[in-house]
VOKE-317586 format. One record per residue: residue in three letters; x, y, z of N, C-alpha, C in turn. Coordinates in steps of 0.2 Angstrom, whole numbers, padded with zeros to 4 digits, always signed. Each point is the difference from the previous one (the first is absolute). Layout:
# residues N
ALAXYZXYZXYZ...
This chain:
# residues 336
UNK+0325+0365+0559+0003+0007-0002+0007+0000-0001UNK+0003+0003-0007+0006+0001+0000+0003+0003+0002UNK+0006-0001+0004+0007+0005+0004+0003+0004-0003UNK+0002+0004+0002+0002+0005-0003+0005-0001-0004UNK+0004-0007+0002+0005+0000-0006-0001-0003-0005UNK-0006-0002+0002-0002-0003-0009-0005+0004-0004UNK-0001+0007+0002-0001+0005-0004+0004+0005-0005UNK-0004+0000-0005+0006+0004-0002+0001+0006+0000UNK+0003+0006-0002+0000+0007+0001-0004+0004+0000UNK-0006-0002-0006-0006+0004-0002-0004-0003+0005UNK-0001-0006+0003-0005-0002+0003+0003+0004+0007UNK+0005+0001+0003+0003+0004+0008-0001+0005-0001UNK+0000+0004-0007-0002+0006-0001-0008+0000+0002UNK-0003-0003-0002-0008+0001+0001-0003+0000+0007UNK+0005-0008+0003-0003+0001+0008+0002+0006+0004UNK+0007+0003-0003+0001+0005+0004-0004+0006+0000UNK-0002+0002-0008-0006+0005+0001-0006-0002+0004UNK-0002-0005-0004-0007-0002+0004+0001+0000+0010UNK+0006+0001+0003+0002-0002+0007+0000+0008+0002UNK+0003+0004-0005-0001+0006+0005-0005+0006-0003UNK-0007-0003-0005-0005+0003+0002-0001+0004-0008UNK-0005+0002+0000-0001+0005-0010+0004+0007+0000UNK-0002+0003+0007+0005+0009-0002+0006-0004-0002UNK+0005-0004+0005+0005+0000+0001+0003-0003-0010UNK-0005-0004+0000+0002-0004-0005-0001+0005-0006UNK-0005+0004-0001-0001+0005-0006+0007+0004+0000UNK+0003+0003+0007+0004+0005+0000+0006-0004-0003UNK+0001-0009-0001+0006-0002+0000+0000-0002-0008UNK-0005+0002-0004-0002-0002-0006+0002+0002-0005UNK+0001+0009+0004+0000+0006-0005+0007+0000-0003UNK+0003-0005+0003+0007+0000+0000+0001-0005-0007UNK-0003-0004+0000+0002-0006-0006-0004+0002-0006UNK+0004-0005-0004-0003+0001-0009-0007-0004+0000UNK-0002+0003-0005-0007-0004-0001+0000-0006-0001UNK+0005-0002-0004+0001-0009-0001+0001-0002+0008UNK+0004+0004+0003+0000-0003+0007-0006-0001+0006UNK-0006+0008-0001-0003-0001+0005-0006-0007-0005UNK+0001+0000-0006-0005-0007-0005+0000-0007+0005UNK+0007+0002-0001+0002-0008+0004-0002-0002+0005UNK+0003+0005+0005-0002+0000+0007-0008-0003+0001UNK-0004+0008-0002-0008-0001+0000+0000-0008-0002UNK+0001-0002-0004-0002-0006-0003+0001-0008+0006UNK+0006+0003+0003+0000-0006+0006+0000+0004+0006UNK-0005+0004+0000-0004+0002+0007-0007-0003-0001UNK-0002-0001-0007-0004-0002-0001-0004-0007+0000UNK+0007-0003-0001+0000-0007+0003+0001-0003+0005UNK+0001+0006+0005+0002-0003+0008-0009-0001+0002UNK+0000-0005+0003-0007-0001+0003+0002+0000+0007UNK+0004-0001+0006+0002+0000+0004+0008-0001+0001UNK-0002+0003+0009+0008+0001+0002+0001+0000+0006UNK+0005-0005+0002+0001+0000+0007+0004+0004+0002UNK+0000+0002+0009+0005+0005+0001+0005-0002+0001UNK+0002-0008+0000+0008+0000+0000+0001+0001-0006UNK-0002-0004-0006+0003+0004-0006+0001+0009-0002UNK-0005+0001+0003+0001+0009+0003+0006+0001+0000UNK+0001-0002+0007+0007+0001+0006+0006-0003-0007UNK-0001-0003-0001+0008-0004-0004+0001+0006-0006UNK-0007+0003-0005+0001+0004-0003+0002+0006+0003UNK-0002+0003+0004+0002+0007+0001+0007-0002+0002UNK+0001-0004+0005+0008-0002+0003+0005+0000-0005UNK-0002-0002-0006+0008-0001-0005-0002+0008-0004UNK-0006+0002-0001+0000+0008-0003+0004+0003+0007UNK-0002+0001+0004+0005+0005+0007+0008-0003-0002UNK+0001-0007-0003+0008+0000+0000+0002+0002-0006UNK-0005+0001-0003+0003+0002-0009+0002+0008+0003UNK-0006+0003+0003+0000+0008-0001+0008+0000+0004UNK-0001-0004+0004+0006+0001+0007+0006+0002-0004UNK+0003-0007-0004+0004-0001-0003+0001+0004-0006UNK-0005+0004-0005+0004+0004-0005+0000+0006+0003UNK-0003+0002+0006+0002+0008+0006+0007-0001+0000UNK+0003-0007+0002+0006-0001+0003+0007+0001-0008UNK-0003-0003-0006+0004+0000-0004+0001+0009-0005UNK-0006+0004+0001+0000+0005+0000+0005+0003+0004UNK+0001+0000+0006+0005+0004+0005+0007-0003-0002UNK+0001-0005+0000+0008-0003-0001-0002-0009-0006UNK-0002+0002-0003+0001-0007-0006-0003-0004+0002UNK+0001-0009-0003-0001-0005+0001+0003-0002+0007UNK+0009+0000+0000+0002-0002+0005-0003+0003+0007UNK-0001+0005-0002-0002+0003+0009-0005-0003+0003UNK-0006-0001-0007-0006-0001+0001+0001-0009+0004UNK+0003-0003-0004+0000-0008+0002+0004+0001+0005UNK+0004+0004+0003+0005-0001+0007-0007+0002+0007UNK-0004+0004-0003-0006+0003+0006-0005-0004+0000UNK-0001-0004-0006-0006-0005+0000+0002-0007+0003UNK+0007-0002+0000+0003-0003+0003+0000-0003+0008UNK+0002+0008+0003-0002+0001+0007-0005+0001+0002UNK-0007+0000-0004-0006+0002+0002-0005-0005-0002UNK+0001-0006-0004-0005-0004-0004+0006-0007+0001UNK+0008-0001-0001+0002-0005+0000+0002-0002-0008UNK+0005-0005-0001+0004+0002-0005-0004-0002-0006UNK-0006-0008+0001-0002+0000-0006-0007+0004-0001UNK-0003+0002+0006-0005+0003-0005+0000+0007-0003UNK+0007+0002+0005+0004+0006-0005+0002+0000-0006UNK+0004-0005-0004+0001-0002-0006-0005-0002-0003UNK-0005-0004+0001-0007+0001-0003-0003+0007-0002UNK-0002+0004+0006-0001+0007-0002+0003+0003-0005UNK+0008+0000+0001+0004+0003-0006-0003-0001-0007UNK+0001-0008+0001-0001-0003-0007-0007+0003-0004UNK-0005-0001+0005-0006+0002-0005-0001+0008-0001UNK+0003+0003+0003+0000+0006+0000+0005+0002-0007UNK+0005-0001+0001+0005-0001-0005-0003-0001-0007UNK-0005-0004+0001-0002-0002-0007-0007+0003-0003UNK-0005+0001+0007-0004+0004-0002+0001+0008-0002UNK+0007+0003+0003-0001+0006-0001+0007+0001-0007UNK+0003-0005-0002+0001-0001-0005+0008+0007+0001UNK+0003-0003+0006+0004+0007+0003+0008-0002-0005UNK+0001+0005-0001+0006+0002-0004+0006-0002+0004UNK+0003-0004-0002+0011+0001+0003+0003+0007+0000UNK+0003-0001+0007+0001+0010+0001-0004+0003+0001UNK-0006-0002+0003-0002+0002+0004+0001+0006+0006UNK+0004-0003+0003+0003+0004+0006+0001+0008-0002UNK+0005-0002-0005+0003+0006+0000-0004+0008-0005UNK-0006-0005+0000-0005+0006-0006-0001+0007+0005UNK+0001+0001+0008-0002+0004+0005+0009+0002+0002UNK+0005-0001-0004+0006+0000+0001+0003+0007-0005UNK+0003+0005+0004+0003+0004-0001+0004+0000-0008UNK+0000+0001-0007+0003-0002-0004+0010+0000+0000UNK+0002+0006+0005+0005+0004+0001+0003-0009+0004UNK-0004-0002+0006+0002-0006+0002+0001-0008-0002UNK-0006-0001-0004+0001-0004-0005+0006+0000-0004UNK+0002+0008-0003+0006-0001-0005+0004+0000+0003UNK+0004-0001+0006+0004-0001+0007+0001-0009-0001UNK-0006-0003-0001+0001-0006+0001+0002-0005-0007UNK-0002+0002-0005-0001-0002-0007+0006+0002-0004UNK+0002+0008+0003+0005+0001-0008+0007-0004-0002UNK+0001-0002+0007+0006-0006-0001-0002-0009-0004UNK-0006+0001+0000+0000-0007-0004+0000+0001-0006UNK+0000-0007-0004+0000+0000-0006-0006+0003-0004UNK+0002+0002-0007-0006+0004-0004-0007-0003-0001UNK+0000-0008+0002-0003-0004-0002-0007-0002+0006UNK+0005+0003+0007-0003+0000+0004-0003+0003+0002UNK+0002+0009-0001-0003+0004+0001-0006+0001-0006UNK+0000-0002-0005-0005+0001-0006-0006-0003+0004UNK+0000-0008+0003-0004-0006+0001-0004+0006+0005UNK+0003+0003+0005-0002+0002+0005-0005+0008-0001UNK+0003+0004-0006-0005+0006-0001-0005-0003-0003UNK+0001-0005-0004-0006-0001-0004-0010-0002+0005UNK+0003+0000+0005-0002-0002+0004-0005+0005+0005UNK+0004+0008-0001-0002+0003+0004-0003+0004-0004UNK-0004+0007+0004-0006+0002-0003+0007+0006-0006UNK-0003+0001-0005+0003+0004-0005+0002+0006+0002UNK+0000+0004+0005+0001+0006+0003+0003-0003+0006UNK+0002-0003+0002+0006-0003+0005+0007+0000-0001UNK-0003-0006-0006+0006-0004-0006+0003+0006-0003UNK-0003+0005-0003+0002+0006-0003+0005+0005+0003UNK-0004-0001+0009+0007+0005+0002+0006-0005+0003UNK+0001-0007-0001+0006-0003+0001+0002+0000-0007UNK-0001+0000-0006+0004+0000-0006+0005+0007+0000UNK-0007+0004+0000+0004+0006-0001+0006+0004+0006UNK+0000-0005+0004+0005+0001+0005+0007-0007-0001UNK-0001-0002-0006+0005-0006+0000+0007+0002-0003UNK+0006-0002-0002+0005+0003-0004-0004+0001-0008UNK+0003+0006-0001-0003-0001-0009+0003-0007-0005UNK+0005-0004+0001+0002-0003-0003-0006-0008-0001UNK-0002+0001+0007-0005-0006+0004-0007+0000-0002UNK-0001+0006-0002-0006+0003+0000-0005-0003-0009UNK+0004+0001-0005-0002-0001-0004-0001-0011+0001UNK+0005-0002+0001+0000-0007+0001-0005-0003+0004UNK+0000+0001+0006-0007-0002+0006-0006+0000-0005UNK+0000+0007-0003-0006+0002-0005-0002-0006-0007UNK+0006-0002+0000+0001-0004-0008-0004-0007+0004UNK+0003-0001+0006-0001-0007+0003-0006-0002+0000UNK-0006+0007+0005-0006+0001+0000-0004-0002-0006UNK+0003+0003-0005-0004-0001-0007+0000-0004-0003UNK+0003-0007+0001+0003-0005-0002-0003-0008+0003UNK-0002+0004+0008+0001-0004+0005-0009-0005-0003UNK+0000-0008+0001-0006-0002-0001-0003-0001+0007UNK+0003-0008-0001-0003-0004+0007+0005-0003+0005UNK+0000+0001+0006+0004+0000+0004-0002-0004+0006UNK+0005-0007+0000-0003-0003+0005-0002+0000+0006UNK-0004-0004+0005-0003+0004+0008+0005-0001+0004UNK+0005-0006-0002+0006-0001+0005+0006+0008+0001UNK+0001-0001-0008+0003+0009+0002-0001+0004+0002UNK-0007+0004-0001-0004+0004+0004+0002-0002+0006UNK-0003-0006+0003+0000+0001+0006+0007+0000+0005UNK+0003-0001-0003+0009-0001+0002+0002+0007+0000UNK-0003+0005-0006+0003+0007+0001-0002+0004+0004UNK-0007-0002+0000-0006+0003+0005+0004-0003+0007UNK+0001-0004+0000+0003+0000+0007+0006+0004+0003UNK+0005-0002-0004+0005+0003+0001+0001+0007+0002UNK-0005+0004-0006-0001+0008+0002-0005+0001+0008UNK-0005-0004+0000-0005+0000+0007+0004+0000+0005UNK+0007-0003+0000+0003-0002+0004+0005+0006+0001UNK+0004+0003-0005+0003+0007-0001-0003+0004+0003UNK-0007+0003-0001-0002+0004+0002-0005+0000+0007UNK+0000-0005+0003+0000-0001+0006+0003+0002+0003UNK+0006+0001-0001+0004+0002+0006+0000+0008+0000UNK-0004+0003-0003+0000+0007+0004-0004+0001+0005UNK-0064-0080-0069-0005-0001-0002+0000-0007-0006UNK-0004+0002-0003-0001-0003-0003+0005-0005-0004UNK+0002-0006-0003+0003-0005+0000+0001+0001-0009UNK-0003+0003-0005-0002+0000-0006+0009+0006-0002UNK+0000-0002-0006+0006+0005-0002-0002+0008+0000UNK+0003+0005+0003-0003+0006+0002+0004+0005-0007UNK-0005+0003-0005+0001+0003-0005+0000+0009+0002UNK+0005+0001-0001+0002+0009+0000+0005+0003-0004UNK-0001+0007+0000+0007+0003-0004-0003-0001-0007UNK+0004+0001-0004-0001+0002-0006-0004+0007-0003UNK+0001+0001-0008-0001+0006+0000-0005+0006+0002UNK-0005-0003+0004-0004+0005+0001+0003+0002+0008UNK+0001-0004+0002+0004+0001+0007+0004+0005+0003UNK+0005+0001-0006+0006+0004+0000-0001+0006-0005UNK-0008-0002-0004+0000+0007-0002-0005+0004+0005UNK-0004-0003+0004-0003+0003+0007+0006+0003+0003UNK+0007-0001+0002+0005+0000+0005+0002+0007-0003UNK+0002-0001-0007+0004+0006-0004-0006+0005-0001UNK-0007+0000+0000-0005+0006+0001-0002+0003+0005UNK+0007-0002+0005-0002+0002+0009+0007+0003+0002UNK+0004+0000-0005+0007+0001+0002+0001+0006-0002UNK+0004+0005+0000+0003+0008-0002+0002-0001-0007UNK-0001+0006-0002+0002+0000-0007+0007-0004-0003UNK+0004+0004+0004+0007-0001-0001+0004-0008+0000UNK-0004-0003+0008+0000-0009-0002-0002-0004-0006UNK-0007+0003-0002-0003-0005-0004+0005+0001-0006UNK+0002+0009-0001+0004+0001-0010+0004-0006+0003UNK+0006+0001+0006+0007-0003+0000-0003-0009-0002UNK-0007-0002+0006+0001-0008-0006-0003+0000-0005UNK-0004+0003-0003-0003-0003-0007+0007+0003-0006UNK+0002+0006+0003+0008+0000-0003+0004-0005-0002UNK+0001-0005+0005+0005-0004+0002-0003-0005-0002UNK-0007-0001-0001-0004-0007-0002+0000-0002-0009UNK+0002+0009-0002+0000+0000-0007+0006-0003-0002UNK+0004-0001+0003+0007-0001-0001+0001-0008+0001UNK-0002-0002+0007+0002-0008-0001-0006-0004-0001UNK-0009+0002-0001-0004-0004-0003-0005+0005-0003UNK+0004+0004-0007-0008+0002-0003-0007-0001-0002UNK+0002-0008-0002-0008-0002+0000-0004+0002+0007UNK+0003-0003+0005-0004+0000+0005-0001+0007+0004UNK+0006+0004-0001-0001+0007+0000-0007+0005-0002UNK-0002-0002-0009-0004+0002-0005-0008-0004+0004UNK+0001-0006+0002-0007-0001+0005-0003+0004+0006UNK+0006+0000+0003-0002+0004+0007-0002+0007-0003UNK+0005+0005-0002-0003+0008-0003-0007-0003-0006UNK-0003-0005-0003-0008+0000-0002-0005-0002+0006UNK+0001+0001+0007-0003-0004+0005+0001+0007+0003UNK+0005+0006+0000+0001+0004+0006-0002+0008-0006UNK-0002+0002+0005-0001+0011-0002+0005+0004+0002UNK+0005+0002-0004+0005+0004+0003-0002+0008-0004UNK+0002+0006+0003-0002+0006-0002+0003+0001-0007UNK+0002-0005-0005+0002+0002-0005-0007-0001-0004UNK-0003-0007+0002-0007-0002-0002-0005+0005-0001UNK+0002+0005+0002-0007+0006-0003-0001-0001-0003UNK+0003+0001-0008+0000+0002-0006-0005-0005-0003UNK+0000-0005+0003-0002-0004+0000-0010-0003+0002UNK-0001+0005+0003-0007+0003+0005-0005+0002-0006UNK-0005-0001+0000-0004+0002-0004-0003+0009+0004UNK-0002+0004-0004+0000+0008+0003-0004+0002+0004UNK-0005-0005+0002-0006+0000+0004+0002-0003+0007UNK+0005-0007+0000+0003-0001+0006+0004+0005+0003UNK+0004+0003-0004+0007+0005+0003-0005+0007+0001UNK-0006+0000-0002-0004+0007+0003-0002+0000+0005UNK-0003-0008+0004-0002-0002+0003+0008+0000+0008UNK+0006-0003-0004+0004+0001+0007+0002+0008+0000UNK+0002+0003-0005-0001+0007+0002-0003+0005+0004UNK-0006-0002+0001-0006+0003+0005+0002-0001+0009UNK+0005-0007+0001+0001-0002+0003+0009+0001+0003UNK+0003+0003-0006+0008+0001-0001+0001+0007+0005UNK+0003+0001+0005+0002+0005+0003+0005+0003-0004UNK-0001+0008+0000+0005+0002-0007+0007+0001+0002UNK+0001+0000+0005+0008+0002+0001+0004-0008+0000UNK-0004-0005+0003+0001-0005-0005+0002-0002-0007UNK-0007+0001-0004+0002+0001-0006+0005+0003-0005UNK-0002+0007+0004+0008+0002-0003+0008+0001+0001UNK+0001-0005+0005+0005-0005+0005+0001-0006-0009UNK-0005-0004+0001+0001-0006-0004+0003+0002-0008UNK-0004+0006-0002+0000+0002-0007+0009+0002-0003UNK+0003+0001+0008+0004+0004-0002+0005-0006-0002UNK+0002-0003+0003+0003-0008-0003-0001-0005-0004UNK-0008+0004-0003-0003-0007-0004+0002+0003-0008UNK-0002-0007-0007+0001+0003-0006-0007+0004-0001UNK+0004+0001-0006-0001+0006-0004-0009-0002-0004UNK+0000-0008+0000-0006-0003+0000-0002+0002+0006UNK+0002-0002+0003-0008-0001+0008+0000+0007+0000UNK+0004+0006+0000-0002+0010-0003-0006-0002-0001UNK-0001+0001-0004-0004+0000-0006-0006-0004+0000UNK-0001-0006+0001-0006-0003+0002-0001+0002+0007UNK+0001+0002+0005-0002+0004+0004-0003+0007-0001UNK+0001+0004-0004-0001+0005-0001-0004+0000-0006UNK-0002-0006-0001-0008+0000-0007-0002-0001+0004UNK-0003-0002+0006-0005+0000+0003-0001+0006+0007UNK+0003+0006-0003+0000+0006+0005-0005+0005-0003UNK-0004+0004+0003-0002+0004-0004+0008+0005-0002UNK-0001+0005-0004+0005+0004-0003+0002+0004+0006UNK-0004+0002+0004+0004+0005+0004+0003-0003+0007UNK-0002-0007+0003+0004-0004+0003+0005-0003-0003UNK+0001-0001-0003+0007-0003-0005+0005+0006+0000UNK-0003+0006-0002+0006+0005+0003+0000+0002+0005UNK-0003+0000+0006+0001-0001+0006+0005-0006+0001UNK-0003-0004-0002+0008-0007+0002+0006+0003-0004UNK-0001+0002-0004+0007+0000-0004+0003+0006+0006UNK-0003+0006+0002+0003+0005+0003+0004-0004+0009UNK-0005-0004+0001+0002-0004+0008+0006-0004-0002UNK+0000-0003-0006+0006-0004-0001+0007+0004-0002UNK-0001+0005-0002+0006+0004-0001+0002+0004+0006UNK-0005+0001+0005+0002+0004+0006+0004-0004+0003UNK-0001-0007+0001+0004-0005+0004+0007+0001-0001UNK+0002-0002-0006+0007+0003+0000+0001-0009+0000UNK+0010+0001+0002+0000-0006+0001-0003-0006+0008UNK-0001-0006-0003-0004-0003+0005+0005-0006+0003UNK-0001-0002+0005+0004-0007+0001-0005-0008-0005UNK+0004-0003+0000-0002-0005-0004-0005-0005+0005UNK+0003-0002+0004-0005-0002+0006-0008+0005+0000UNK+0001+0006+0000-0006+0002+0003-0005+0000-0007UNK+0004+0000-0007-0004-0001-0007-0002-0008+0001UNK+0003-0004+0004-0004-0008-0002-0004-0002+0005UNK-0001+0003+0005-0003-0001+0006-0006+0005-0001UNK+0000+0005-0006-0007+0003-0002-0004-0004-0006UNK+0005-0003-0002-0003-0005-0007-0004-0007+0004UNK+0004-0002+0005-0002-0005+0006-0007+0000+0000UNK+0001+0008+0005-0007-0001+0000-0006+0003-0005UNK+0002+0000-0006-0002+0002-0005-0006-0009-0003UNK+0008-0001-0001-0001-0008-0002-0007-0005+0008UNK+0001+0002+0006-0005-0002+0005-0006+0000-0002UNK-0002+0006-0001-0006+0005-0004-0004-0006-0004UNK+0005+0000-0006-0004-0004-0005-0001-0008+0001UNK+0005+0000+0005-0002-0008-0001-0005-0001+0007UNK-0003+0003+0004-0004+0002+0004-0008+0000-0003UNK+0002+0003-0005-0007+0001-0005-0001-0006-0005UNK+0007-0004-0002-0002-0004-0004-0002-0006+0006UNK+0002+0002+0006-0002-0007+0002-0008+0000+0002UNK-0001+0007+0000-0007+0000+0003-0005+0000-0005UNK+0003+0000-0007-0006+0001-0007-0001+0005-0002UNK+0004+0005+0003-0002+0005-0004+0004+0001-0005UNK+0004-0001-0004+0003+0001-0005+0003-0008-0002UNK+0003-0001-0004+0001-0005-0005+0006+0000-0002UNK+0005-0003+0001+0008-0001-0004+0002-0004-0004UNK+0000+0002-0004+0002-0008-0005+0007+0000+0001UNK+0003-0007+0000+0007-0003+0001+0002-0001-0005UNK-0005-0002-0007+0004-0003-0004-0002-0009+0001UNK+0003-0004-0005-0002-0009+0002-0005-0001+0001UNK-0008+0003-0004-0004-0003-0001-0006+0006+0004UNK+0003+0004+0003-0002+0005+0005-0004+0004-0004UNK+0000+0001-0006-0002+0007-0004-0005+0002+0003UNK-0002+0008-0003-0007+0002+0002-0005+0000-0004UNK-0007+0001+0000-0002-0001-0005-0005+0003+0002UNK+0001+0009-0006-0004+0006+0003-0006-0001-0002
């Protein structure tokens, strides 16, 4: 009979279903891909027996798996390794880490992805552009977002340049920064070169950020890298992009556009997006909106971009959901 360590992952997945029974197993099933339960089944299939110490060694390192990602959940890898440490002993807590680490395929920065964003920029804004890029790029798009847009404006446009630019970035520096910040913030994996940043990244980041951040960096992006500038706006939806809607999608976010809203955004928009918003009104809400938007009077600039905002949320909500279609341009077209 082979030991547990000479199994490999699909084959401890099977003893473990097969150890705690068919409901338990069905209930644990629903959760994986078909290619996943394929495989599985396949080397449940092949089990012809099983002893209960290989049982016991399987359930034993799945209880230290679970144990340990509860643990990195609550406070990161280091916390996790400092508890399994005192509770399992030092190597076969670094064993734990490591397989864990690799099966769950856990991201650098970690830690901080349950971390305040207001805190985080407390620890980061003082470092270099290059350090703080490494480190957004890393964090969920709606994090990264509100540390950008809380950084100096001068900073802001740069960090963003660095992201888009950013390829592959060796595991020793990650880990050195990754450290250094763990250790900042305290006081209140894998071995392969780790790839992030670049333009999808930072166009994620600037689709999470306020109106008035994103104009200030792709402003500033036109000026010190136009090409690179003209990539990130063919990947990104800014409310200027209606015009660019076919009439059946812009009918579609319509339905869904709160009018004082709308008539918030119209008031600061061109004379194009008027106008393409208002072919797709019937004739007597089109002068409805004209009459809402002349009552307004004057508006603050902020509350016109923070209604385009969430103007712009709307459709890309919709487009990510399928319901409507945006062509970017670069091969994108549509084809009615």
């Amino acid at each position: 009979m082979e030991t547990a360590k000479m199994l490999s992952s699909r084959q401890k997945a099977a003893v473990f279903l097969i150890s705690i029974g068919t409901e338990k197993s069905a209930e644990v099933m629903k959760h994986l891909s078909e290619e996943e339960i394929e495989q599985i089944t396949l080397e449940i299939a092949h089990v012809r027996k099983i002893d209960g110490e290989q049982v016991d060694a399987v359930n034993r390192e799945f209880a230290q798996l679970f144990m340990a990602s509860q643990y990195i959940s609550q406070g990161g890898i280091e916390y996790a390794k400092q508890v399994l440490e005192r509770a399992l002993g030092n190597e076969v807590a670094m064993d734990v880490i490591n397989r864990l680490s690799s099966n769950l395929q856990i991201k650098p920065f970690d830690f901080i992805r349950k971390t305040d964003p207001s805190q985080v920029l407390n620890f980061i804004q003082g470092e270099h552009p290059q350090t703080i890029a490494l480190i957004l790029s890393y964090l969920d798009p709606e994090q990264a977002a509100a540390i950008v847009s809380a950084l100096p404006a001068e900073k802001q446009a740069d960090v963003a340049r660095r992201i888009a630019i950013m390829d592959r970035t060796s595991p020793e520096i990650i880990r050195e920064v990754e450290s250094i910040l763990e250790r900042k913030i305290s006081t209140l994996g894998s071995q392969d070169y780790t790839s992030t940043g670049g333009i999808k990244s930072i166009v994620n980041i600037l689709n999470n950020v306020d109106r008035s951040t994103e104009k200030t960096i792709l402003e500033t992006l036109e000026v010190q890298d136009p090409e690179l500038s003209e990539e990130i706006k063919k990947l990104m939806f800014i409310f200027e992009d209606i015009i660019k809607m076919d009439d059946r999608s812009i009918q579609m976010v319509l339905r869904e556009v709160d009018t004082k809203d709308l008539s918030l955004a119209l008031k600061g928009s061109s004379e194009e997006v008027n106008i393409k918003i208002k072919k797709n009104m019937s004739k007597r809400a089109s002068q409805i909106l004209e009459e809402d938007i002349s009552f307004l009077g004057p508006v603050r600039l902020r509350d016109v971009e923070e209604a385009q905002q969430r103007i712009v949320n709307i459709i890309r909500r919709l487009e990510d959901s399928g319901e409507i279609v945006i062509s970017r341009g670069g091969g994108d077209e549509l084809i009615v």
